[in-house]
The first five atom37 places (N, CA, C, CB, O) and aatype in JSON, in Angstrom:
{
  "aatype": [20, 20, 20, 20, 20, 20, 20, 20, 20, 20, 20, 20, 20, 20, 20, 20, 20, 20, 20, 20, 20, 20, 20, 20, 20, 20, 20, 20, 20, 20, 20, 20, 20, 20, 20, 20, 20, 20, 20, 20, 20, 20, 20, 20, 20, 20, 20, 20, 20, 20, 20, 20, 20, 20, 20, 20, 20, 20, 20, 20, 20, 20, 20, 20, 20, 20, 20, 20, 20, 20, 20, 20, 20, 20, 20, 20, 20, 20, 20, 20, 20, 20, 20, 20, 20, 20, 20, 20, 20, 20, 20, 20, 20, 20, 20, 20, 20, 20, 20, 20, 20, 20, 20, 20],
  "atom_mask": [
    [1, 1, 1, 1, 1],
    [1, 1, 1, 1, 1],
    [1, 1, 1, 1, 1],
    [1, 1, 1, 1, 1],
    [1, 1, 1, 1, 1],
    [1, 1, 1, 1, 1],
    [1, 1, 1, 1, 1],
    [1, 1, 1, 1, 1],
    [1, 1, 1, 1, 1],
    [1, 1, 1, 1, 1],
    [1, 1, 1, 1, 1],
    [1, 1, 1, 1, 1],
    [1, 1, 1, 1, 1],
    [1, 1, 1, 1, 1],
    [1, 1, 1, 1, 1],
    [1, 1, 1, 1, 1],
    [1, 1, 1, 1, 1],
    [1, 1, 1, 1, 1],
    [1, 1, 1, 1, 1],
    [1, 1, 1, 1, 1],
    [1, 1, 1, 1, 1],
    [1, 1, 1, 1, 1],
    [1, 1, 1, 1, 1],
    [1, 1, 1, 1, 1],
    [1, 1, 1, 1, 1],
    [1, 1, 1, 1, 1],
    [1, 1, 1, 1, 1],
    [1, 1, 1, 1, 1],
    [1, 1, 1, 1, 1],
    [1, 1, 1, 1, 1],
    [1, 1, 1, 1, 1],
    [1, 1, 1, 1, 1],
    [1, 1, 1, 1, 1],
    [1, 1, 1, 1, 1],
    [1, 1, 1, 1, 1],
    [1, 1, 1, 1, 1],
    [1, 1, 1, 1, 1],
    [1, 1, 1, 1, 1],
    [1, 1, 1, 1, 1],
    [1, 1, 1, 1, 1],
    [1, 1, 1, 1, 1],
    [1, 1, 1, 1, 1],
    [1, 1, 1, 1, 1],
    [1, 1, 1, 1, 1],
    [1, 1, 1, 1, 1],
    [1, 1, 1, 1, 1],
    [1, 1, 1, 1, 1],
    [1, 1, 1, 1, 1],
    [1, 1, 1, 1, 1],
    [1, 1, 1, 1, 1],
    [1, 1, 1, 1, 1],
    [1, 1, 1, 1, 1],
    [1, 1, 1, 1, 1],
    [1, 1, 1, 1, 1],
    [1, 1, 1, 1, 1],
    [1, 1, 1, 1, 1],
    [1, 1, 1, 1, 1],
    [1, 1, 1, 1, 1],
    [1, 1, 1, 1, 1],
    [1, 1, 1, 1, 1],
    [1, 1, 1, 1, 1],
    [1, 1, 1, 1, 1],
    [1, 1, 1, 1, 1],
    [1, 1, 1, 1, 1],
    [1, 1, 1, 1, 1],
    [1, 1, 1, 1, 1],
    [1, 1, 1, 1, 1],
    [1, 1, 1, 1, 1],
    [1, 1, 1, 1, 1],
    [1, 1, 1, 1, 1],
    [1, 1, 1, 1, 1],
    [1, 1, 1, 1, 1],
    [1, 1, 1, 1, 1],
    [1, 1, 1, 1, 1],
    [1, 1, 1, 1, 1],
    [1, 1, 1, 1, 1],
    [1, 1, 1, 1, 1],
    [1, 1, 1, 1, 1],
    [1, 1, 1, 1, 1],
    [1, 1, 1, 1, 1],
    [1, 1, 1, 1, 1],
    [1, 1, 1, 1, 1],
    [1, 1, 1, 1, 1],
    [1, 1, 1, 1, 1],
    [1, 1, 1, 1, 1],
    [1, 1, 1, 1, 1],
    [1, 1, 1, 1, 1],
    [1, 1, 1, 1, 1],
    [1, 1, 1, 1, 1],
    [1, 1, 1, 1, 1],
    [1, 1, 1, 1, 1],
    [1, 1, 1, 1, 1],
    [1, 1, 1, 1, 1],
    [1, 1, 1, 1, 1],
    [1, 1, 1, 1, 1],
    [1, 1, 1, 1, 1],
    [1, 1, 1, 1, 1],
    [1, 1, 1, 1, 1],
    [1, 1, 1, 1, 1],
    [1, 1, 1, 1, 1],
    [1, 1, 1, 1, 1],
    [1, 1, 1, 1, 1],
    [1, 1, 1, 1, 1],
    [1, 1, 1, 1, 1]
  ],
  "atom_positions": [
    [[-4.46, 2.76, 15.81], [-4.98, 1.93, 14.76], [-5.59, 0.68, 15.39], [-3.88, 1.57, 13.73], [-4.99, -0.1, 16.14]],
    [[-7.03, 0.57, 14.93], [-7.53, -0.72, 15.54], [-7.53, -2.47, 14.92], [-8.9, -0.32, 15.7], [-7.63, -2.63, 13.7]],
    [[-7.45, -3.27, 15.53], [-7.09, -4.59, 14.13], [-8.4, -4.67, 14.22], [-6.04, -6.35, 14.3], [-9.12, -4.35, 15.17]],
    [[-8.73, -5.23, 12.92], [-9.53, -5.91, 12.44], [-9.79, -7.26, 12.15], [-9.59, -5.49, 11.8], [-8.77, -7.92, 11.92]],
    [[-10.84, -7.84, 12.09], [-11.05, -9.35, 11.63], [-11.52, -9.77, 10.46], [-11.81, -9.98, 12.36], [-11.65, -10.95, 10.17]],
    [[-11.86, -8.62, 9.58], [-12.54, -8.74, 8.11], [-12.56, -7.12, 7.71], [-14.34, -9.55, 8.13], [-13.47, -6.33, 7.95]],
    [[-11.27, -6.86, 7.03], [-11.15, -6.08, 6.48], [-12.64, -5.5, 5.15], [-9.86, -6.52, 6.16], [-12.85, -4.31, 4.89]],
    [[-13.24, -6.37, 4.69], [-14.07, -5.69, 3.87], [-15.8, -5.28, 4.92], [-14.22, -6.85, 2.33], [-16.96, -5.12, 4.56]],
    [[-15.2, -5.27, 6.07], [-15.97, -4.38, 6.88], [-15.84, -3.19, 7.1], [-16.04, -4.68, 7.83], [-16.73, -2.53, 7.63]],
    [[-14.77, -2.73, 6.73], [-14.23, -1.13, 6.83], [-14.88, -0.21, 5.69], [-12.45, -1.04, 6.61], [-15.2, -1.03, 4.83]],
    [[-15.2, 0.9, 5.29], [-15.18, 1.79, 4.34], [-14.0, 2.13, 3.98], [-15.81, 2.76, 4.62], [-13.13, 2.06, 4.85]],
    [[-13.61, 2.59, 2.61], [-12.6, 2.77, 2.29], [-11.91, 3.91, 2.87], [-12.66, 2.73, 1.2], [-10.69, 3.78, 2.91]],
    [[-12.56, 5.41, 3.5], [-12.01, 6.01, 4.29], [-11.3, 5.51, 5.62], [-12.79, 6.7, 4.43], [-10.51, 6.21, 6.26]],
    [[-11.64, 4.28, 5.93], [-11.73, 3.43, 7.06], [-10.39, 3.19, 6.99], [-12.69, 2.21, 7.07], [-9.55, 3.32, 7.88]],
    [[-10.24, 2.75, 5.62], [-9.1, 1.58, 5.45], [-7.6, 2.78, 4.91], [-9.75, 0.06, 3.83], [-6.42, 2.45, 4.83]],
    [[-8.06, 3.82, 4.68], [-6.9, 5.14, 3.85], [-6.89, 5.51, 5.19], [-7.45, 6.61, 2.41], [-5.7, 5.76, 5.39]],
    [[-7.57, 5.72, 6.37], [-6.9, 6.09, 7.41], [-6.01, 5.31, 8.31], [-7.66, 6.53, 8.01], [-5.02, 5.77, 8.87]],
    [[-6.58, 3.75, 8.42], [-5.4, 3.17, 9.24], [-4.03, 3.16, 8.45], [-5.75, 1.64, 9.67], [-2.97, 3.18, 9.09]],
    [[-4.05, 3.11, 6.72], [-3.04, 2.81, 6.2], [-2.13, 4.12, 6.58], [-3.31, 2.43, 4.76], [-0.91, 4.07, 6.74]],
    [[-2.81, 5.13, 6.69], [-1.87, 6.59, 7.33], [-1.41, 6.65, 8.48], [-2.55, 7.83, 7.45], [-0.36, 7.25, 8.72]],
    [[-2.33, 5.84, 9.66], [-1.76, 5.98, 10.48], [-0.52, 4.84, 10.87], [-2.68, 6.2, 11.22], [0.12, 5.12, 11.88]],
    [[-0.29, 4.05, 10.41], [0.48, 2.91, 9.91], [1.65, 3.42, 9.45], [-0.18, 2.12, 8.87], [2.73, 3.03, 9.89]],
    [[1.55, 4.4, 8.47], [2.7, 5.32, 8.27], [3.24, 5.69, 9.12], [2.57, 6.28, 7.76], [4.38, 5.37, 9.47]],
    [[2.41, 6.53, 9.66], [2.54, 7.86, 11.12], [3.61, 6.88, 11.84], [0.65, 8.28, 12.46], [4.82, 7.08, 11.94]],
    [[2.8, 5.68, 12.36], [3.89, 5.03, 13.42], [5.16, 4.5, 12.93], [3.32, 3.85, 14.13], [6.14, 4.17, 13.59]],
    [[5.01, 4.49, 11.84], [6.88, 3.72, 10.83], [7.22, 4.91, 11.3], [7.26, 3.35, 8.55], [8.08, 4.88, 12.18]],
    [[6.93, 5.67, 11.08], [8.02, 7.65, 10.56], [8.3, 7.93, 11.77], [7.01, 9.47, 9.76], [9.38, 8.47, 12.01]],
    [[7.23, 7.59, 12.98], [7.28, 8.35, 14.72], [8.56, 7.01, 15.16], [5.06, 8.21, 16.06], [9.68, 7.23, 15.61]],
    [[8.06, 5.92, 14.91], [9.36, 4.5, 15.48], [10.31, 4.8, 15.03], [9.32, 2.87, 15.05], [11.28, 4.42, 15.68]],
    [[10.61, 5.5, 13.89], [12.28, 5.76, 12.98], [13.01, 6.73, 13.73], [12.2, 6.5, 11.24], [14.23, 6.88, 13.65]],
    [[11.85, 7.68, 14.81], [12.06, 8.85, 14.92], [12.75, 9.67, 14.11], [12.41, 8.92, 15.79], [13.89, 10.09, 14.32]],
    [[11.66, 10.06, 12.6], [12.02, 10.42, 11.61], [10.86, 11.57, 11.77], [12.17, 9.37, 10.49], [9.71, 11.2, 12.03]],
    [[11.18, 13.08, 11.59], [10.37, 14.31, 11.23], [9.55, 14.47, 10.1], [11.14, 15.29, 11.12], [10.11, 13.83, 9.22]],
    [[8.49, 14.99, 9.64], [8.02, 15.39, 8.53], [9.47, 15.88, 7.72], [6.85, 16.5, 8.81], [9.94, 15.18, 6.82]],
    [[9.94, 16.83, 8.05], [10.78, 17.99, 7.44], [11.77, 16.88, 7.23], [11.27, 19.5, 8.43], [11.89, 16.95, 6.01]],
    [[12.59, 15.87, 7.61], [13.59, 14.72, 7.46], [13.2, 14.07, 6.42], [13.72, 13.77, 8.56], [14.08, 13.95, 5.57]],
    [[12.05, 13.53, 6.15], [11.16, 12.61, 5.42], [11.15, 13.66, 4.25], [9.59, 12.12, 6.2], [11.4, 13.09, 3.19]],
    [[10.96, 15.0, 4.09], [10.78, 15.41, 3.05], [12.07, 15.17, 2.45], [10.29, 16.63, 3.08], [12.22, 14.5, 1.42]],
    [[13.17, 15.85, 3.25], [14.71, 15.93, 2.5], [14.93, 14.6, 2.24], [16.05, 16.56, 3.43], [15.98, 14.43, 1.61]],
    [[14.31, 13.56, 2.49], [15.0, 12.62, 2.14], [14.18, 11.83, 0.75], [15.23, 11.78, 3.45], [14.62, 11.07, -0.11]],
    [[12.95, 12.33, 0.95], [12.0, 11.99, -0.42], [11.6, 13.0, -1.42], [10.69, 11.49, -0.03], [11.1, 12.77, -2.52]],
    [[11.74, 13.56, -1.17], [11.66, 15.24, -2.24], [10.26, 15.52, -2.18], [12.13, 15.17, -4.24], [9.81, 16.44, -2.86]],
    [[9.25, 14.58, -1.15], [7.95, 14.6, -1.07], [7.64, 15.95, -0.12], [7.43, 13.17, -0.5], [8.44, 16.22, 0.78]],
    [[6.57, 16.72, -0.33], [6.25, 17.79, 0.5], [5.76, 17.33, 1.54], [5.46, 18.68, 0.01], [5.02, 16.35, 1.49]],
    [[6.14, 18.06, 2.93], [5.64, 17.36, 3.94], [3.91, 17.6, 4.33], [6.59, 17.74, 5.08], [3.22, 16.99, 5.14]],
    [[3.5, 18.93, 3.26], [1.58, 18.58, 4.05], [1.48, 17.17, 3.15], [-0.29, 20.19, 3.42], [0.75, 16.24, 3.5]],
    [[2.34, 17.13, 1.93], [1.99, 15.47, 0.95], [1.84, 14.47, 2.62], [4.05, 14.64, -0.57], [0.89, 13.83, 3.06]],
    [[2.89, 14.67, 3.06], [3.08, 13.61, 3.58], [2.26, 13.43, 4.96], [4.43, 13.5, 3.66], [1.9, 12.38, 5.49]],
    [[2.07, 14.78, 5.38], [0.93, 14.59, 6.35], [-0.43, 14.44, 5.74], [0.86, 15.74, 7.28], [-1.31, 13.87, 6.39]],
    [[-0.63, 14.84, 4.72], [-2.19, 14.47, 4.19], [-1.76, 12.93, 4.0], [-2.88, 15.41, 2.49], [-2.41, 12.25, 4.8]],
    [[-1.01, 12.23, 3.32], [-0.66, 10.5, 3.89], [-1.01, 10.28, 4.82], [0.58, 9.94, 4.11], [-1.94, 9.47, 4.86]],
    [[-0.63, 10.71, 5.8], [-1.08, 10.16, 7.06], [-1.62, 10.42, 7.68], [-0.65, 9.93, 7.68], [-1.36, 10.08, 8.83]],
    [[-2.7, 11.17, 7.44], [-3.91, 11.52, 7.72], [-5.08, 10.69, 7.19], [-3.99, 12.72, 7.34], [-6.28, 10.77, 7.48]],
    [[-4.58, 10.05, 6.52], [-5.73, 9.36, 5.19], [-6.58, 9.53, 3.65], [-6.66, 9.25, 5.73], [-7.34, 8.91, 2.9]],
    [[-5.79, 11.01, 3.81], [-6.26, 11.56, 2.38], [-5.49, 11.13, 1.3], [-6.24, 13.03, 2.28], [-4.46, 10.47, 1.43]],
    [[-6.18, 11.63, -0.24], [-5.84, 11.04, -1.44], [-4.29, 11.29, -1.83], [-6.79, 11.57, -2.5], [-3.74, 12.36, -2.11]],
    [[-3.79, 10.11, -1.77], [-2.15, 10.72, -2.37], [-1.65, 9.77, -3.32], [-0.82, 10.85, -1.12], [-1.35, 8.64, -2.94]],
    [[-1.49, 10.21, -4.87], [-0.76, 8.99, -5.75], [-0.22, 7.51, -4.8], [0.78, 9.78, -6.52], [0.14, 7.58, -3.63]],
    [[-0.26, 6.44, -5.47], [0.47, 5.56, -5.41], [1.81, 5.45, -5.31], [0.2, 5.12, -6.08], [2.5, 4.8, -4.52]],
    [[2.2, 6.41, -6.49], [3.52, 7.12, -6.31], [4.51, 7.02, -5.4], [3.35, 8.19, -6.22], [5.54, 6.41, -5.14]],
    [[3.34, 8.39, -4.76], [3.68, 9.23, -3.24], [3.87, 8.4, -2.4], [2.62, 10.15, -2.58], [4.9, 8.56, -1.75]],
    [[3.13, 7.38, -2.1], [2.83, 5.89, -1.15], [4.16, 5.36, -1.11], [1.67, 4.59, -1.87], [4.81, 4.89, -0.18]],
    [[4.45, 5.54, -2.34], [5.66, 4.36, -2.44], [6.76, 5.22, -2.11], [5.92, 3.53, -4.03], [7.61, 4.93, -1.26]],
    [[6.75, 6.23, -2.76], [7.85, 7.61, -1.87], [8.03, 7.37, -0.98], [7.55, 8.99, -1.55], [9.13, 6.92, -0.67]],
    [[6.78, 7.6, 0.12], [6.99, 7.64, 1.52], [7.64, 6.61, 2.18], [5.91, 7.77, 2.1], [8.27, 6.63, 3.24]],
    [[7.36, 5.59, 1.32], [7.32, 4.04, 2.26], [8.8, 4.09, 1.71], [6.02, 2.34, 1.76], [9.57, 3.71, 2.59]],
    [[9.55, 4.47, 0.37], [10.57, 4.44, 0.48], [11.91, 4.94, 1.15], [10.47, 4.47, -0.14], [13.07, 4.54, 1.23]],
    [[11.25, 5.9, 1.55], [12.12, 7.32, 2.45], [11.93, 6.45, 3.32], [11.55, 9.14, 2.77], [13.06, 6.28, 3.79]],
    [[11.06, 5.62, 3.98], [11.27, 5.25, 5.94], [11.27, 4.05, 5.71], [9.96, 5.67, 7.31], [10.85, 3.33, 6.61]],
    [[11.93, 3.2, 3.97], [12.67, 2.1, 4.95], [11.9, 0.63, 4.64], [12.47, 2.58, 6.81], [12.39, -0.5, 4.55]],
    [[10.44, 1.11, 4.52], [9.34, 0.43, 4.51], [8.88, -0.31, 3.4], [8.54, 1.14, 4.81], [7.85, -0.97, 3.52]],
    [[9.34, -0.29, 2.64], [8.45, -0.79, 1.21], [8.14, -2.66, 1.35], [9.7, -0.39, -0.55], [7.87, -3.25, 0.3]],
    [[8.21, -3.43, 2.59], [8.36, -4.62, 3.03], [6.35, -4.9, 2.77], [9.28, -4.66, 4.85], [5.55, -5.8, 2.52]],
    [[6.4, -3.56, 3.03], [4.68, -3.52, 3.34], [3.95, -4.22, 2.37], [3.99, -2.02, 3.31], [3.13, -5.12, 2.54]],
    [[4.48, -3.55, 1.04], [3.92, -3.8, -0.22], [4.43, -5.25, -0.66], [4.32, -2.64, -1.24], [4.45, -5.79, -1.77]],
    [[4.82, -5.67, 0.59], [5.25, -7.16, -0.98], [4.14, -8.03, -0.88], [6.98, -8.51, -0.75], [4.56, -8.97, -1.54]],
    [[3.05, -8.34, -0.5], [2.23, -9.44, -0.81], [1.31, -8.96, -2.21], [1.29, -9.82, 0.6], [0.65, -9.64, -2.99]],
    [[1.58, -7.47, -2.16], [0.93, -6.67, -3.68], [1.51, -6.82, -5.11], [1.05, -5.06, -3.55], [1.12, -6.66, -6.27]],
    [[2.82, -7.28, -4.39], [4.0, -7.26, -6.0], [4.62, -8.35, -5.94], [5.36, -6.03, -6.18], [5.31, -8.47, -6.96]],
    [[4.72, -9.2, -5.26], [4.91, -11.05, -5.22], [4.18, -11.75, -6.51], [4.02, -11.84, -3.62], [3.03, -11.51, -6.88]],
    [[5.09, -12.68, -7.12], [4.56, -13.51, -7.96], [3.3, -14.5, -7.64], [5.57, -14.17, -8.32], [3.26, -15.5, -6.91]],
    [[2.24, -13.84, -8.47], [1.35, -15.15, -8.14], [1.1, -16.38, -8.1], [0.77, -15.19, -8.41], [1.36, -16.69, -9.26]],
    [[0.73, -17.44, -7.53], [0.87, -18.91, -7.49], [-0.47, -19.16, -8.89], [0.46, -19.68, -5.55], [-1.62, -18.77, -8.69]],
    [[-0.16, -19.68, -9.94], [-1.39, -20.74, -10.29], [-1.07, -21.73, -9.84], [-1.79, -21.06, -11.64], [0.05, -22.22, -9.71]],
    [[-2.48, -22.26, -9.45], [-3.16, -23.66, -9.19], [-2.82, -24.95, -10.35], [-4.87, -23.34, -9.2], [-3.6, -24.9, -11.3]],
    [[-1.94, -25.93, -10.42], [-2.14, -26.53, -11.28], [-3.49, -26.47, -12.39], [-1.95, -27.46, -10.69], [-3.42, -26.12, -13.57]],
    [[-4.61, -26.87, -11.7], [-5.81, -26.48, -12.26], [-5.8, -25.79, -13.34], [-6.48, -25.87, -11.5], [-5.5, -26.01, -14.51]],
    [[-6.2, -24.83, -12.7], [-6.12, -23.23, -13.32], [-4.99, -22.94, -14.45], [-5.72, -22.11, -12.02], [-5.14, -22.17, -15.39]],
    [[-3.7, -23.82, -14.14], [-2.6, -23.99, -15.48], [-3.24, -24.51, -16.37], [-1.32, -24.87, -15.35], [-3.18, -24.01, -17.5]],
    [[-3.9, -25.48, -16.17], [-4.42, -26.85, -17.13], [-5.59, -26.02, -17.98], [-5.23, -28.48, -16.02], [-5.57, -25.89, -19.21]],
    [[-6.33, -25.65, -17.35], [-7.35, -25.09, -17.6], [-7.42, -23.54, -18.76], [-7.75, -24.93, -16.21], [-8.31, -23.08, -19.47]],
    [[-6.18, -23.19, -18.52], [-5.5, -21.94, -19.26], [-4.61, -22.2, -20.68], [-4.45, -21.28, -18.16], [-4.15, -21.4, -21.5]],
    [[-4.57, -23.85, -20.57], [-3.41, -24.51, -21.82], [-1.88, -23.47, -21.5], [-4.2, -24.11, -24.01], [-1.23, -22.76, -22.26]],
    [[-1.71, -23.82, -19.96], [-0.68, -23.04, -19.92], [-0.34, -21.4, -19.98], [-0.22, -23.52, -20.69], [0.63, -20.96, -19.37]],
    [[-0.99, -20.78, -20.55], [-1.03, -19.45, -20.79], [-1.64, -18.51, -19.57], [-1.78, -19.32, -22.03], [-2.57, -19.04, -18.96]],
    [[-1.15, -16.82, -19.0], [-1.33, -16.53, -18.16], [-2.58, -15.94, -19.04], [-0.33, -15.99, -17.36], [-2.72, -16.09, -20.26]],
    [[-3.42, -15.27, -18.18], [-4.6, -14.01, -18.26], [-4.1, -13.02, -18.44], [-5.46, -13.67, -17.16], [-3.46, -12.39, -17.6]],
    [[-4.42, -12.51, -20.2], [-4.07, -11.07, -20.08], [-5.46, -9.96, -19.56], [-3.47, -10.64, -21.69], [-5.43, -9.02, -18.76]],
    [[-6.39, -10.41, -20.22], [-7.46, -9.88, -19.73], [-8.95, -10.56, -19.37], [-7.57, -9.01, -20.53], [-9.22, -11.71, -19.7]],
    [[-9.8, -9.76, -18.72], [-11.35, -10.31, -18.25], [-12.47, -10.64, -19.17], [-12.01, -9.3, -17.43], [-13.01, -9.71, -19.76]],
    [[-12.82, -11.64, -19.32], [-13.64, -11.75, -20.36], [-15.22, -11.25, -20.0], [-13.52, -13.21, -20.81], [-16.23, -11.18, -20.69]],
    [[-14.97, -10.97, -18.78], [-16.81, -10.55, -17.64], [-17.24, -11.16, -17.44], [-18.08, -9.91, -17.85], [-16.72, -12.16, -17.93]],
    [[-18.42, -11.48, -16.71], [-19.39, -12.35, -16.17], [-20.0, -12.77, -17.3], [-20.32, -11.77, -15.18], [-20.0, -12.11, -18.34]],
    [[-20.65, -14.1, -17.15], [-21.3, -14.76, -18.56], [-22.74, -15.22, -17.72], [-20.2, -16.39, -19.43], [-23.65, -15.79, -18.33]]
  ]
}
């Protein structure tokens, strides 16, 4: 897996493959098997090799996997409470965004 310096330089195949192979290395560092990973997630293991390969797999599944090896640390800047900006409080009369009103 190569780092990057600006992720929205990647294609999204770009970006579903490092996230697989990212997997690959949690599951290979655990020294954890496909066939282990299955019994322990009820996930099928081509599921889990098409994961980490970079192909399409529920969110779900993602979270399966990442739960079976341990991992779900990954996801927290995705499911962390968001900060408002004072501003942006003031500006809202307090109230969060339920939805987009679109470009004007």
């Amino acid at each position: 897996m190569e780092h990057y310096d600006d992720v929205y330089s990647l294609s999204d195949r770009q970006i579903a493959e490092d996230i697989g192979e990212k997997i690959r290395r949690i599951r290979l560092n655990g020294n954890i098997t496909r066939d282990e990973l299955q019994h322990m997630t009820g996930i099928h293991r081509k599921t889990i090799g098409d994961a980490e390969s970079g192909k399409n797999v529920t969110l779900t599944t993602l979270i399966g996997i990442l739960r079976g090896l341990n991992a779900l640390h990954v996801l927290e800047p995705l499911i962390e409470e968001e900060e408002i900006s004072p501003v942006a409080m003031a500006k809202n009369k307090g109230k969060t965004r339920e939805r987009a009103s679109g470009r004007r």
